[in-house]
Structure formats: structure tokens, C-alpha cells
Backbone as JSON, one array per atom type, in Angstrom:
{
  "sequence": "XXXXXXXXXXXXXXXXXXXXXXXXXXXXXXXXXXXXXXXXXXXXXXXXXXXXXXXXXXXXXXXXXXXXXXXXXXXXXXXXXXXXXXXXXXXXXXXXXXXXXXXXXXXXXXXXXXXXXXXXXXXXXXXXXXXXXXXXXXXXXXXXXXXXXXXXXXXXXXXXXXXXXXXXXXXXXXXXXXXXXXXXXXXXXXXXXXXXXXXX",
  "N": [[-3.97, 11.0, -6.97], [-2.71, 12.01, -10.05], [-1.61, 10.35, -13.01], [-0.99, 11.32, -15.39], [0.27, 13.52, -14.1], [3.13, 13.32, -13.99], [5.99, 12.47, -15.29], [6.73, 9.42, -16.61], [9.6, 8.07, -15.93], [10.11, 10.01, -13.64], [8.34, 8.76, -12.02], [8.71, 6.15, -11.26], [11.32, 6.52, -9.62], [9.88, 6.48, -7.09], [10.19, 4.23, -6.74], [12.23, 3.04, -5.27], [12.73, 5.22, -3.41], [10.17, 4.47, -2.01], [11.45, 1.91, -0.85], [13.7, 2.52, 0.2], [12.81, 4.07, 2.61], [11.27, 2.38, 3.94], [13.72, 0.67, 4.99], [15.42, 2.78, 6.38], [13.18, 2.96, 8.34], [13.1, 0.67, 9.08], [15.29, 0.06, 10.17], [16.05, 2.67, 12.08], [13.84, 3.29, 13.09], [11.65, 2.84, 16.22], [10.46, 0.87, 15.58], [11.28, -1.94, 15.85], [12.68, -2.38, 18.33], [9.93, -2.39, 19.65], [8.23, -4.61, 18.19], [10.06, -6.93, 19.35], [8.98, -6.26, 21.98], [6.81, -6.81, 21.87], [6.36, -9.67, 21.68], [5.5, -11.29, 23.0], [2.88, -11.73, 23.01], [2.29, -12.03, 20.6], [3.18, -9.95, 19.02], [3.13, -6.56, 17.21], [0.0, -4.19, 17.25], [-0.49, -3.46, 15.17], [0.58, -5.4, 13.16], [-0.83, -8.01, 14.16], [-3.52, -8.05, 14.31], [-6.07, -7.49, 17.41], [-8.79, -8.7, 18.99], [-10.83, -8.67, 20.76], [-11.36, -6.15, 24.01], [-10.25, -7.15, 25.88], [-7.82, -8.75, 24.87], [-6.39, -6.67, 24.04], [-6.0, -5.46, 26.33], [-4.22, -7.08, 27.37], [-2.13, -7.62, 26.1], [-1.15, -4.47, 25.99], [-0.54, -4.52, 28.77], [1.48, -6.59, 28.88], [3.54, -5.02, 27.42], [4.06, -2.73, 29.0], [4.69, 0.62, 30.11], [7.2, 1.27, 28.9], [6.46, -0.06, 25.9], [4.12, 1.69, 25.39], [4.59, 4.05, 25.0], [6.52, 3.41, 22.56], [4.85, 2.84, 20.64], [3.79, 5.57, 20.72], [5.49, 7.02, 19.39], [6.02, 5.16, 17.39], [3.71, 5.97, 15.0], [4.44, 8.5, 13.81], [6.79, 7.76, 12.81], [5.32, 5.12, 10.79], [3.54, 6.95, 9.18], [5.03, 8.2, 7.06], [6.28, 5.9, 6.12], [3.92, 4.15, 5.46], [2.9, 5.71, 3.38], [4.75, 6.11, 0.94], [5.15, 3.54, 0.45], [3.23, 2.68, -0.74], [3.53, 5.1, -2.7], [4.82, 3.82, -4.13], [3.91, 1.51, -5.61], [2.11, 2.79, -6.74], [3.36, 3.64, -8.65], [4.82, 1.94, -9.72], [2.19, 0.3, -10.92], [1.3, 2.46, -12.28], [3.51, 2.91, -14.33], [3.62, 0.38, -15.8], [1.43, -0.21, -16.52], [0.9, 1.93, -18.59], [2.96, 1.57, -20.41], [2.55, -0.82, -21.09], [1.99, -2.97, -24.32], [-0.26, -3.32, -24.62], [-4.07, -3.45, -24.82], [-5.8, -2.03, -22.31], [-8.79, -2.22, -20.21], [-9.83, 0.8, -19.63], [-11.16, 1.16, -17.26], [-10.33, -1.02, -15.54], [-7.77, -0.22, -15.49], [-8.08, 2.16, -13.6], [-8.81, 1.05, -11.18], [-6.37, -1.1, -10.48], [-4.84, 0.81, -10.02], [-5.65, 2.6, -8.24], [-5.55, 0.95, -5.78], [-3.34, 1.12, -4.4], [-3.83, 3.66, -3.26], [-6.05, 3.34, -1.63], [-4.87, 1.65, 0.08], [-3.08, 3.03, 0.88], [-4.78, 4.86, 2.44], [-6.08, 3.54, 4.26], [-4.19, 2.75, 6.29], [-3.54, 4.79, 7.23], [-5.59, 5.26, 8.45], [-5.63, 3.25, 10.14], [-3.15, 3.95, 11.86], [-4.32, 5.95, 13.23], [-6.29, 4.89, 14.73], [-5.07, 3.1, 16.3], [-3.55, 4.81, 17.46], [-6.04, 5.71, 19.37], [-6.47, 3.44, 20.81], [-3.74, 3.68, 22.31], [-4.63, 5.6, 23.71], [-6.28, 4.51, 25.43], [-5.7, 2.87, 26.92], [-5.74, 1.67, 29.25], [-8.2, 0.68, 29.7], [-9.51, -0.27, 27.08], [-11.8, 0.61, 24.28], [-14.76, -1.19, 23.4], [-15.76, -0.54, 20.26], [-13.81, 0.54, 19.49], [-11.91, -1.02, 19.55], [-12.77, -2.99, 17.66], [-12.84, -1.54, 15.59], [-10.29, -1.16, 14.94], [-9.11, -3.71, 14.55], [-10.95, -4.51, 12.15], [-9.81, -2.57, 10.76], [-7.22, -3.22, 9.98], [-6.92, -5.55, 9.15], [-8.39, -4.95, 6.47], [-6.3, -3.11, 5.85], [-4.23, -5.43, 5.4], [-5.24, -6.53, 3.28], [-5.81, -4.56, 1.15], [-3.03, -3.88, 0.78], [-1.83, -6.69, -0.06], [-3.7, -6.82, -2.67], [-2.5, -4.87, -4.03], [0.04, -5.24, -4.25], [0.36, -7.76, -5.55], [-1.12, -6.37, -7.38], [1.14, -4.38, -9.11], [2.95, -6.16, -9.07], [1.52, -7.68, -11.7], [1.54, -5.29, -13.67], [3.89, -4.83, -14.03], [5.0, -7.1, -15.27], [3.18, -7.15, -17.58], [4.04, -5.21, -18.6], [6.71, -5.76, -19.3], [6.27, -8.14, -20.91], [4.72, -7.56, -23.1], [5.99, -5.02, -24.57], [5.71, -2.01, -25.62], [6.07, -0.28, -28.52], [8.4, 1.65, -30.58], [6.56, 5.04, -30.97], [4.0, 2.98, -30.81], [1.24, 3.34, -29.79], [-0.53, 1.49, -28.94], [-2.72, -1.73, -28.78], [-5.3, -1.34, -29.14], [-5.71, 1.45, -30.38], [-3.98, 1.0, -32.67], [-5.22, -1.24, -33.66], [-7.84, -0.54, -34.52], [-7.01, 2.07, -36.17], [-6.37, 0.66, -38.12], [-8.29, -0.68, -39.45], [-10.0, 1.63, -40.29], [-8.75, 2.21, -42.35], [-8.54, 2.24, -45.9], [-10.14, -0.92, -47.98], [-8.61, -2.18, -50.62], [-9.34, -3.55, -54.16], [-8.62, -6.12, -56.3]],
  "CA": [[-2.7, 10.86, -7.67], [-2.73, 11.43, -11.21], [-0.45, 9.3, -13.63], [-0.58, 12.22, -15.76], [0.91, 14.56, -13.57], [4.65, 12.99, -13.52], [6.17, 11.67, -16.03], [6.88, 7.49, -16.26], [10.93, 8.12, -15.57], [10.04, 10.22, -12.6], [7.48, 7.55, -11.23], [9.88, 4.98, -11.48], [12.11, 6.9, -9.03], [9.57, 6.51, -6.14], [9.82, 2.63, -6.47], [13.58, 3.49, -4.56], [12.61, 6.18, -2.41], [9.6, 3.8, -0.7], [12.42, 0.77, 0.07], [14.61, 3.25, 1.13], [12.09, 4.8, 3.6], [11.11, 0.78, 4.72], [14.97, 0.35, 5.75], [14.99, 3.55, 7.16], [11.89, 2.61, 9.66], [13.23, -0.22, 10.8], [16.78, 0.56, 11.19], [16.6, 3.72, 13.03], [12.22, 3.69, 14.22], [10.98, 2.01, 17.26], [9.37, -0.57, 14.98], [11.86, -2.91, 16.0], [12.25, -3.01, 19.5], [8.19, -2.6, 19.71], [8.39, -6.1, 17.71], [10.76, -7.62, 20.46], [8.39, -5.97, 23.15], [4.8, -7.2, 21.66], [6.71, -10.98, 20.97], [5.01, -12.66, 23.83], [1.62, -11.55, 23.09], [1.3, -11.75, 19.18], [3.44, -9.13, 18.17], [2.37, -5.4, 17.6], [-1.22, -4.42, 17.0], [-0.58, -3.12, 12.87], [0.59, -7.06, 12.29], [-1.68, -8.99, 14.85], [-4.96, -7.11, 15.07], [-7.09, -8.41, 18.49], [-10.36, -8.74, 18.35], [-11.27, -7.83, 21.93], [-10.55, -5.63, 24.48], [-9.33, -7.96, 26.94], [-7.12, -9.29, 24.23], [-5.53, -5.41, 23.99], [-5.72, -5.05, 27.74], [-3.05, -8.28, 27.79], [-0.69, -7.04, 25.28], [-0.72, -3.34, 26.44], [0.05, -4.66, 30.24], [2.87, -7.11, 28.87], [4.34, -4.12, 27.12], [4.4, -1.88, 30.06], [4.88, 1.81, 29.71], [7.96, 1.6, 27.57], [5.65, -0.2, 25.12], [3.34, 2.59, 24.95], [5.57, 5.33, 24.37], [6.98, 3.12, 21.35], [3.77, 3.13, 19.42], [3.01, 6.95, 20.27], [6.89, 7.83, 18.54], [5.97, 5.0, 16.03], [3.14, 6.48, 15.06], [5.52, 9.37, 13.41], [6.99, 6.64, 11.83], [4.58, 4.59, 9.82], [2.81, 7.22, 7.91], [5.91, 8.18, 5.81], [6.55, 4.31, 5.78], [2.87, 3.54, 4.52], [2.6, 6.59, 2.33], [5.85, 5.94, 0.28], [5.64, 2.3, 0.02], [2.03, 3.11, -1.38], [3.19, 5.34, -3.75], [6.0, 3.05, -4.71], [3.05, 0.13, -5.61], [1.52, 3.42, -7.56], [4.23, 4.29, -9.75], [4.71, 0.58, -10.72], [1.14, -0.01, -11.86], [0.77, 3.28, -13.64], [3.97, 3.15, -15.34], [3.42, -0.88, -15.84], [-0.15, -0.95, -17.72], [0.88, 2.64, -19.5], [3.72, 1.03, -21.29], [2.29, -1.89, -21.82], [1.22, -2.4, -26.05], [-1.91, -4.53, -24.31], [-5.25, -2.35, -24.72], [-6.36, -2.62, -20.95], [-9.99, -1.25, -20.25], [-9.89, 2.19, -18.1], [-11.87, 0.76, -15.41], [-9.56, -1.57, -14.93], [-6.56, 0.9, -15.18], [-8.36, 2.72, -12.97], [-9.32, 0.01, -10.0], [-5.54, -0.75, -10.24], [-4.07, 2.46, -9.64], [-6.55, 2.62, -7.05], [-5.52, -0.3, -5.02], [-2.21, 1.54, -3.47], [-4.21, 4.61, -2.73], [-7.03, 2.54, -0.84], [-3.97, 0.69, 1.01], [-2.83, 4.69, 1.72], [-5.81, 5.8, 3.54], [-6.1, 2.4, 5.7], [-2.95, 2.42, 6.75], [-3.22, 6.36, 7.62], [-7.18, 4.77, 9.61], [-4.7, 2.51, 11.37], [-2.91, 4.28, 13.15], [-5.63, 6.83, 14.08], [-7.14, 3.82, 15.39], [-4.49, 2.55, 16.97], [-3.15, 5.64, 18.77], [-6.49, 5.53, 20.19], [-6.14, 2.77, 21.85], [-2.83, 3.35, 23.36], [-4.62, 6.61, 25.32], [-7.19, 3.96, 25.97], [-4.84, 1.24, 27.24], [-6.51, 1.05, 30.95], [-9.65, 0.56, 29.31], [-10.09, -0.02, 25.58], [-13.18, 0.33, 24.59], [-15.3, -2.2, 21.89], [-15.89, 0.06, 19.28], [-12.7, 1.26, 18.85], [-10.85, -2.35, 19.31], [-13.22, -3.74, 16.82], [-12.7, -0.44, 13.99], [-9.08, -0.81, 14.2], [-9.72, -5.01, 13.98], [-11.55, -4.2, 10.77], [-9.18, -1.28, 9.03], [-5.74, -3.83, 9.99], [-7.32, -6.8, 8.52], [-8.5, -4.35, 5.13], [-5.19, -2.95, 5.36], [-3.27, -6.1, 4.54], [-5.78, -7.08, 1.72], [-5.52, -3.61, 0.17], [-1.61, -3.8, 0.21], [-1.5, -7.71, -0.92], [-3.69, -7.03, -3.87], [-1.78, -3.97, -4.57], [1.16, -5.44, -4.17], [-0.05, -8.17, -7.05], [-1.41, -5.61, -9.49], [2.32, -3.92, -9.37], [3.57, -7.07, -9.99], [1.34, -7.72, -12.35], [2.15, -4.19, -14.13], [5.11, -4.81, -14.42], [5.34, -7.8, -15.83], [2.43, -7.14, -18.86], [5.34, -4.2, -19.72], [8.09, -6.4, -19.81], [6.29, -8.95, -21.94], [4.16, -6.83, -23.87], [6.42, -3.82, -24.17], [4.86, -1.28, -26.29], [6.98, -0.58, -29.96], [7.98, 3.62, -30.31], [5.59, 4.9, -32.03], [3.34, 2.31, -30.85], [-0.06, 3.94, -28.72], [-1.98, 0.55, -28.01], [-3.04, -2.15, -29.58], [-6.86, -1.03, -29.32], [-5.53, 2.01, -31.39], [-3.66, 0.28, -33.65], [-6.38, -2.28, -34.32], [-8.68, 0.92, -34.93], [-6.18, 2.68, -37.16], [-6.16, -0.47, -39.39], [-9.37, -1.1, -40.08], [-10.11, 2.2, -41.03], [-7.39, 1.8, -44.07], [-9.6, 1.41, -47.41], [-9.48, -1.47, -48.69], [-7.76, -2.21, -52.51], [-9.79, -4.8, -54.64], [-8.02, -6.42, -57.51]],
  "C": [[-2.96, 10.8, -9.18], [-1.29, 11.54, -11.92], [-0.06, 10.3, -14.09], [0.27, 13.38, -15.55], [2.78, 14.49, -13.99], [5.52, 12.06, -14.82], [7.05, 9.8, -15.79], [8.49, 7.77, -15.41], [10.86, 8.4, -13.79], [9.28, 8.97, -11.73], [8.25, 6.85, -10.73], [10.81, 5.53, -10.02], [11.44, 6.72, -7.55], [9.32, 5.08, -5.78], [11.19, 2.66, -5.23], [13.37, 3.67, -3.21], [11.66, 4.83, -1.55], [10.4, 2.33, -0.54], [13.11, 1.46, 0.85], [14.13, 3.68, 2.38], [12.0, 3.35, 4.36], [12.41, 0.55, 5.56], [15.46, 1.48, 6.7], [14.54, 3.25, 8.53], [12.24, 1.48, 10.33], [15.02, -0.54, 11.32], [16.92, 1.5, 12.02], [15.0, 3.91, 13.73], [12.62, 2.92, 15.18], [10.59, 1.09, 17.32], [9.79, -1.99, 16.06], [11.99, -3.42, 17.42], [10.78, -3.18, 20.43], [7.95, -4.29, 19.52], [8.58, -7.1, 19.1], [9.73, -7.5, 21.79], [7.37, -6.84, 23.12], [5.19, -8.99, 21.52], [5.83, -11.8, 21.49], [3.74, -12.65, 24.12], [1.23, -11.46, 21.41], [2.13, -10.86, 18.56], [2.71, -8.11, 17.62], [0.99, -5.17, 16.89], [-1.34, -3.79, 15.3], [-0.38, -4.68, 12.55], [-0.37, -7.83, 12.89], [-2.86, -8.11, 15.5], [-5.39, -7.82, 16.5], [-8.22, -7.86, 18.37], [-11.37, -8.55, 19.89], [-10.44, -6.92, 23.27], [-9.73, -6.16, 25.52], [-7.84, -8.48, 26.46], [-6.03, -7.88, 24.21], [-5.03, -5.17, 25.27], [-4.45, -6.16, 28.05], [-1.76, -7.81, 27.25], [-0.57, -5.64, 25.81], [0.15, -3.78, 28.12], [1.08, -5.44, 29.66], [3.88, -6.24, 28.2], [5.03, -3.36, 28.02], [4.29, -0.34, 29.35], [5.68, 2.09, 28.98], [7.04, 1.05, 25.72], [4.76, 1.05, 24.67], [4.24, 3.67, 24.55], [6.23, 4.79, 22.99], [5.88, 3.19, 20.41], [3.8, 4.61, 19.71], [4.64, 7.68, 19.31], [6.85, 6.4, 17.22], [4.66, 5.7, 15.33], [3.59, 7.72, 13.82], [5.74, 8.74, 12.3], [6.66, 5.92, 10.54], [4.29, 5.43, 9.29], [3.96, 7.56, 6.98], [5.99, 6.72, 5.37], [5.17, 3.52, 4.96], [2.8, 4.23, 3.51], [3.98, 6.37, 0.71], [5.9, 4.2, -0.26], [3.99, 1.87, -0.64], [1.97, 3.79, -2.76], [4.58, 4.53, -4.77], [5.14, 2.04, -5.53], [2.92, 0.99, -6.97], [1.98, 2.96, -8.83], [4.49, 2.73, -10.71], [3.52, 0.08, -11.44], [0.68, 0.84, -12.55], [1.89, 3.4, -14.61], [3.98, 1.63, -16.17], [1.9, -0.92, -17.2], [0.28, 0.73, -18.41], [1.95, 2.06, -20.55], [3.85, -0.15, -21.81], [1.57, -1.85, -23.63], [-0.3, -2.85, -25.65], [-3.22, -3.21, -24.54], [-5.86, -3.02, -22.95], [-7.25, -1.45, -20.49], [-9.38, -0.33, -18.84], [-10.25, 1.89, -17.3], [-10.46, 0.09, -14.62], [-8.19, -1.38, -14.33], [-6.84, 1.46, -13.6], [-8.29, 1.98, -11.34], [-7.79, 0.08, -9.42], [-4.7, -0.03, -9.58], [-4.46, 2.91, -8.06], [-6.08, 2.33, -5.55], [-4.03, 0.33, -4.5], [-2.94, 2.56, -2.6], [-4.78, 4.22, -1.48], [-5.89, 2.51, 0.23], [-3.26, 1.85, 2.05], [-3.29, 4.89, 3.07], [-5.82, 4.74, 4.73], [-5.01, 2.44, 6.37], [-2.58, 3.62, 7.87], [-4.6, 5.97, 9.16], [-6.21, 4.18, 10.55], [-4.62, 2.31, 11.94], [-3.38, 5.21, 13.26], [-6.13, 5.88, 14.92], [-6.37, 3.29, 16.68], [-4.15, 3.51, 18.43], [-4.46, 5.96, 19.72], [-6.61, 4.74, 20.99], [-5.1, 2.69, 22.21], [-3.53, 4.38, 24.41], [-5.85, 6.01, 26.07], [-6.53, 2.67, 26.49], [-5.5, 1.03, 28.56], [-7.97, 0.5, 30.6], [-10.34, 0.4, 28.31], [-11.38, -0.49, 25.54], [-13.41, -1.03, 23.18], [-15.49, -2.05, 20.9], [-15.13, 0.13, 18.65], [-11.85, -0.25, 18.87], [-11.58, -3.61, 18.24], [-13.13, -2.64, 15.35], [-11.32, -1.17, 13.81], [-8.74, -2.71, 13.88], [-9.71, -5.03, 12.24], [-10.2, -3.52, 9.9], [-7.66, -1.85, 9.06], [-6.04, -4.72, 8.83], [-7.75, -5.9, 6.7], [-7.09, -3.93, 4.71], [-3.98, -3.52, 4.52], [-4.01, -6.51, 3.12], [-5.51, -5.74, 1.21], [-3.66, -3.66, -0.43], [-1.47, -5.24, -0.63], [-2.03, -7.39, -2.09], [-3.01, -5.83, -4.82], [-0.66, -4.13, -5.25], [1.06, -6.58, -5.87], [-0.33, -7.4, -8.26], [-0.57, -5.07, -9.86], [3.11, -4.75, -10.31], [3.32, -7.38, -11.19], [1.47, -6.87, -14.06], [3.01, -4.36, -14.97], [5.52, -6.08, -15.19], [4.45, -7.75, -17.52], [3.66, -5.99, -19.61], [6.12, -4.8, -19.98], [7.86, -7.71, -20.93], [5.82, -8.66, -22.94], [4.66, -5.31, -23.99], [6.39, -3.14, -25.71], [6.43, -0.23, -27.54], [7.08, 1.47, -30.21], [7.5, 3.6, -31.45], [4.44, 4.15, -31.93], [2.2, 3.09, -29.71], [-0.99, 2.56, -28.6], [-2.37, -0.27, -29.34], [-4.9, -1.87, -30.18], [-6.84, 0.13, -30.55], [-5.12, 1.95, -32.71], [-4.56, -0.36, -34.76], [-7.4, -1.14, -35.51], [-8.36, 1.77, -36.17], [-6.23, 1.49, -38.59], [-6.68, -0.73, -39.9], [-10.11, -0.3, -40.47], [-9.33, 2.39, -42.25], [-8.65, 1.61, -45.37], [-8.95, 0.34, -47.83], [-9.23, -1.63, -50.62], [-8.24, -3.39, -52.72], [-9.02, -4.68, -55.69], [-8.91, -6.64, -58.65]]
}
């Protein structure tokens, strides 16, 4: 994703689009009565990873077969719902630290910016992960109920700290909000102290 590509206004417009897509998914997906289905075992395997297969083999059998057919049509579902509410995180921390006046090192720009993408791809591992174990529901294996373990549990840390550096974003623009005409205080600074100075 680059920042460069789009300009800030447009960005801004995909903070919308990924709520809209969230209300979407769980007014008209599967999410919801999946939820209701998985209640009496933990609730579904994207919010309550398990950590063995016996633990999957309990919740798939208290689902039943309508259970399974709701993850393979959510499935569909989530990746617009992760991908959008990913680049919704984006658009707030690249238009957030670009319009801030703060000088904030590139790495750190960078890491940032990062931290939705990351939250992207896990989210996309998932449910790869996941839909393997629904065609493994008689039998999940250990491998695979300990990957998708792993890439749930990364998933929510990539979105929480995502979800912070947005916030964070957004708030260094609104308190430090950058003067027209103004490119940075690192430039600024720079610009100033090349100036000659005038002795009396």
C-alpha cells in the first residue's frame, strides 16, 4: 500500500467504507448466527482460538452440520471484512502522522503503516487455517489446530496495536496539526538554521 499513491482526502474515505462493510457482515453474514451456534463451546474459532484438537473436535460436534456450512459461507465473508477494516486502520495512520507538523522518524512511519497490513495477511492466514479445519472436522489434525492457534492469537495483537497507532495518528494530527505551508518541523528546524546569521 503506498500512502503516496492516493491522496489524504481519498484515504480518509476508506475509514467509512471499512465500518460500513463491519455492519454489513454482521447484519446480513452468517457471523451472527455462527456466534449463537459456537455460544456453548467458547464461541467461534476467529474469537476463541483452541489449542487442541479435541478442544475443536467438541465445538465442531456441538455445532453440527449447520455449523459447518456457516464458517465455509463465512469464510466469503471475513476477507472483505478484514481487508477493509485493515485498510480503514491504514488510511488513518498514513493520513494521521502525514499531517501531523511533528518530525516522526521513517522507520517509525513505516512500522506504523505496517501494522494494518500485517493484521491483513493474518487475518487472510486465518481463515485459510480455519477452513482447513472445518474439512478436517472428523479429525483435526495438530499441526493445523496449533498454526491457526498461533495466526488467531497474532491476529488480535496485530489489529490491537494497529488499532492504537490509528488512534494514535490521529490524535498527533489533531494536536499537532501541521500550518499551510508548513512541511515538518525537522524541515523547518533545518531551513532555519541555515539562515545567515546578522551580527551587530
Amino acid at each position: 500500500m503506498a500512502s503516496a499513491s492516493l491522496p489524504p482526502r481519498s484515504r480518509l474515505w476508506l475509514v467509512p467504507a471499512g465500518l460500513l462493510t463491519a455492519a454489513l457482515v454482521m447484519a446480513v453474514g452468517p457471523y451472527q448466527e455462527l456466534m449463537e451456534l459456537s455460544e456453548a463451546t467458547g464461541g467461534p474459532l476467529d474469537e476463541s482460538p483452541r489449542g487442541t484438537p479435541a478442544e475443536v473436535t467438541e465445538h465442531f460436534t456441538s455445532i453440527g452440520a449447520r455449523g459447518l456450512d456457516l464458517y465455509r459461507a463465512h469464510f466469503w465473508w471475513d476477507l472483505p471484512f478484514g481487508l477493509t477494516n485493515a485498510l480503514a486502520l491504514w488510511a488513518m495512520v498514513t493520513v494521521g502522522l502525514g499531517r501531523t507538523r511533528l518530525a516522526i522518524p521513517r522507520a517509525v512511519r513505516a512500522v506504523a503503516a505496517g501494522l494494518p497490513v500485517l493484521a491483513a495477511v493474518l487475518d487472510v492466514a486465518e481463515n485459510v487455517a480455519v477452513s482447513v479445519l472445518v474439512r478436517q472436522a472428523d479429525a483435526p489434525g495438530e499441526t493445523i489446530t496449533l498454526a491457526t492457534h498461533v495466526v488467531t492469537s497474532a491476529k488480535f495483537l496485530a489489529f490491537g496495536a494497529a488499532g492504537l497507532a490509528a488512534i494514535g495518528s490521529i490524535a498527533l494530527w489533531l494536536l499537532f496539526r501541521r500550518r499551510p505551508g508548513q512541511t515538518g518541523t525537522s524541515q523547518t528546524t533545518s531551513s532555519a538554521s541555515s539562515t545567515p546569521r546578522t551580527t551587530k
